[in-house]
C-alpha positions in Angstrom: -44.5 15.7 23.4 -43.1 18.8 21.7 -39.2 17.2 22.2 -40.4 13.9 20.9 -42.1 15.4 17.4 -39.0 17.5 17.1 -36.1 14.9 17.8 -38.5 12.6 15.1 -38.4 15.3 12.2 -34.5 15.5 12.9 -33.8 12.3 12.9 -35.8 11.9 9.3 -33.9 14.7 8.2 -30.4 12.7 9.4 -31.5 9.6 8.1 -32.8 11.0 4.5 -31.1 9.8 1.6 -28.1 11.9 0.3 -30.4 13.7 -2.8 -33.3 14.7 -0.4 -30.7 16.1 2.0 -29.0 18.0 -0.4 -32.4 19.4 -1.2 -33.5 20.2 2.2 -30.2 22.1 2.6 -30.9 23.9 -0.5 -34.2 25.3 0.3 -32.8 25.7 4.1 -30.1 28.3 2.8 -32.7 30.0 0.5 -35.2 30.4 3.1 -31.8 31.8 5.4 -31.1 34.0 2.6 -34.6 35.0 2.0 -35.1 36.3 5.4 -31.3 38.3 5.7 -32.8 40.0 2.3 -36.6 40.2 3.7 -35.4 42.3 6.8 -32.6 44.7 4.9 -35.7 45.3 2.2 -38.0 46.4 5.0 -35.6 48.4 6.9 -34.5 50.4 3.9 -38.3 51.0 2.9 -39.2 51.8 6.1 -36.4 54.7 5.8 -37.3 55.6 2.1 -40.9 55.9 3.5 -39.9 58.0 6.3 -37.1 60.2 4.2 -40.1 60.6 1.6 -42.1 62.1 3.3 -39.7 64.2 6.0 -38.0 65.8 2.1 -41.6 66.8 0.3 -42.3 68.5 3.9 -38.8 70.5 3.9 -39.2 71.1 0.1 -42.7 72.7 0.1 -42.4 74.5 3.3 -40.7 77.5 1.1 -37.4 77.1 2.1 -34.6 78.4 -0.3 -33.8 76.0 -2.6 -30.0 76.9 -2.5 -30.2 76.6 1.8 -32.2 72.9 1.2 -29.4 71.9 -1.3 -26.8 72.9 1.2 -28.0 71.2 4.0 -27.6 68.0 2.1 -23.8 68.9 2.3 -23.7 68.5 6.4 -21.8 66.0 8.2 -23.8 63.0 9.5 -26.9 63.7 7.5 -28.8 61.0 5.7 -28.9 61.7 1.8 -30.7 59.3 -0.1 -34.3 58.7 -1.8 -35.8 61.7 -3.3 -33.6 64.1 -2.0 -30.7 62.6 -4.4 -33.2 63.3 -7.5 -33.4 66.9 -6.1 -29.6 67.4 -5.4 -28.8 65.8 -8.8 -31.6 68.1 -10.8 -30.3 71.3 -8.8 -26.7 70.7 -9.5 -27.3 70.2 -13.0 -29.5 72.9 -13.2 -27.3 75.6 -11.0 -24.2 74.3 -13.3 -25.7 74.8 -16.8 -26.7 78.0 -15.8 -23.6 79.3 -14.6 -21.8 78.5 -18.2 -24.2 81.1 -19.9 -25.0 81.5 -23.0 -27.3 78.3 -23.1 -31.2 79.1 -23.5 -33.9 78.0 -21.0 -34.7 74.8 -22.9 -31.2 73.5 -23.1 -30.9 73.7 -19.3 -33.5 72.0 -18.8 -33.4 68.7 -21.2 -29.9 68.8 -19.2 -31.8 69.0 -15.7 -34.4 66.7 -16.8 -32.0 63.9 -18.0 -29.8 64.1 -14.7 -32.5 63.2 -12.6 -33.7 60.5 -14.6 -30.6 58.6 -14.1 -31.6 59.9 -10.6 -34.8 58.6 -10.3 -33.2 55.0 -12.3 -30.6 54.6 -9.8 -33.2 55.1 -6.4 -35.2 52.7 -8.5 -32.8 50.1 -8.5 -32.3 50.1 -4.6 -35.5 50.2 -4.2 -36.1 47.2 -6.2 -32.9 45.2 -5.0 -32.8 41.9 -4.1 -37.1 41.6 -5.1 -35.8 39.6 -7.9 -34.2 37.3 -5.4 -37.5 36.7 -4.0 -39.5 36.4 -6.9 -37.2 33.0 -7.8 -37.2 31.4 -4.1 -41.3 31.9 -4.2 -41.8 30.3 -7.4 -39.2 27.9 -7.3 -39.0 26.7 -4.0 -42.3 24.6 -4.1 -40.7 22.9 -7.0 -37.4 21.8 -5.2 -39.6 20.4 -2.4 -41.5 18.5 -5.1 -39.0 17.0 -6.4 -37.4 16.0 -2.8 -40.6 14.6 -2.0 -41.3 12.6 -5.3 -37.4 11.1 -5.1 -38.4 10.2 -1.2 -41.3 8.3 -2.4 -39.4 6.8 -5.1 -37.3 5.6 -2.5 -40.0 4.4 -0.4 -41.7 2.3 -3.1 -38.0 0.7 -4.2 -37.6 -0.6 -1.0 -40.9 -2.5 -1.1 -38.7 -4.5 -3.8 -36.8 -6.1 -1.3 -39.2 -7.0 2.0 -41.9 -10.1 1.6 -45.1 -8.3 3.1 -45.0 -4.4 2.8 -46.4 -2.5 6.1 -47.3 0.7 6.8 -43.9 0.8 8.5 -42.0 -0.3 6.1 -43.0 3.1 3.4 -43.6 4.9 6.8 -39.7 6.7 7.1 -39.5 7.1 3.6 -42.8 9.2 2.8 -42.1 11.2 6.1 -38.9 12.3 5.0 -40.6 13.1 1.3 -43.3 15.4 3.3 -40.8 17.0 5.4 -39.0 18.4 1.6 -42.4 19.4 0.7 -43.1 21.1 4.0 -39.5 22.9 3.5 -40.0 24.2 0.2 -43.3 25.5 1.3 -41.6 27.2 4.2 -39.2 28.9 2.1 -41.6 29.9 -0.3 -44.7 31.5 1.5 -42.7 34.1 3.5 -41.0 35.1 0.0 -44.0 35.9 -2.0 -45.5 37.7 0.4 -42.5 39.7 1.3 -42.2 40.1 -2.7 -45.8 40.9 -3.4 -45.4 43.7 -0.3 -42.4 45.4 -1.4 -42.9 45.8 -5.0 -46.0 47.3 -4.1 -44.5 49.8 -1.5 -41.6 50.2 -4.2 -43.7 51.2 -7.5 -45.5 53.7 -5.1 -42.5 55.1 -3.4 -41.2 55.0 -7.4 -44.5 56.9 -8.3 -43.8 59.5 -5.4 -40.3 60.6 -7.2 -41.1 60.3 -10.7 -44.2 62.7 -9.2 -41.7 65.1 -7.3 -39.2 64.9 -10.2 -42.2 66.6 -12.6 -43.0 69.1 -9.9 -39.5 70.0 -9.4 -39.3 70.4 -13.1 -41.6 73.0 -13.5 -40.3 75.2 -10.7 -37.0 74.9 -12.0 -38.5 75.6 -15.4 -39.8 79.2 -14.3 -36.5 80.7 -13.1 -35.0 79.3 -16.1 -37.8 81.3 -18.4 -37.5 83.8 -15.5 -34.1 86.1 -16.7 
């Protein structure tokens, strides 16, 4: 029964006219695309998540801050998340004060504005692709609308030309109409939820830096006041 239903949805897809085709294959390569984009965005929260939290532990666990900065110069070690606002406020930081002769304040503004561009650029993974999303969710129901309205169109043309109109005479051409609305709606669901889900874990994650950025700031603002 399964092979029967599925064998009747392709051959509506086959035998669609050229404009609802085109829109089935539209909304068939953004739902593709929206699902390459839904795993990679998963995968590298998942890892921002975990890098998160592994980081804050290193950091407040008292370790040197010059030892912690090193180790982000191995071979083979993951660098990324907060640990490039960290590296990016500490080299900043270790740099102005080597040049001398600047006061505590200076060094800082110059510490402070290196990792906001920091903080901006993990933003902007973090929020990759969302925007991507965001369109296929809100447009995608649309397309299928449109696919399914032209199908009907279609449908109701074609009563033009018989004597006696029949449920199986409209039959093919609403079917194929559904199946665009069904498409767009396939595209679309798994989109907004993947979007509603990883803006949410992104503003948080981006909540956790900006949070570990003002922290960092004030340690590094007591050994600048500190000589």
């Amino acid at each position: 029964m399964a092979e029967v239903e599925s064998l009747s949805i392709v051959s509506l897809i086959v035998n669609a006219s050229l404009l609802v085709q085109l829109v089935m294959l539209i909304l068939f390569v953004a739902s593709i695309i929206s699902w390459v984009m839904i795993i990679q965005r998963g995968r590298y929260q998942y890892q921002a998540r975990n890098l998160f939290a592994e980081f804050e532990d290193t950091f407040w666990s008292g370790i040197d801050l010059n030892q912690l900065y090193r180790q982000g110069n191995q071979a083979g070690k993951v660098v990324d998340g907060v640990e490039n606002i960290f590296r990016a406020g500490f080299k900043e930081f270790s740099r102005l004060r080597q040049q001398g002769g600047l006061d505590p304040d200076t060094i800082m503004e110059g510490t402070q504005r290196a990792m906001r561009v920091a903080l901006s650029r993990e933003e902007g993974k973090l929020e990759a692709n969302l925007s991507f999303l965001a369109s296929v969710a809100s447009v995608s129901p649309y397309i299928g609308l449109f696919g399914t309205v032209w199908g009907i169109m279609n449908s109701f043309r074609g009563l033009a030309n018989v004597h006696q109109a029949t449920l199986a005479t409209v039959a093919p051409g609403i079917s194929e109409a559904l199946v665009a609305t069904a498409m767009g709606l396939f595209a679309a669901i798994p989109a907004v939820l993947a979007y509603n889900r990883f803006s949410a874990t992104a503003e948080t994650l981006i909540n956790n830096y900006d949070t570990f950025a003002e922290e960092f700031s004030a340690i590094l603002h007591r050994q600048a006041h500190s000589k």
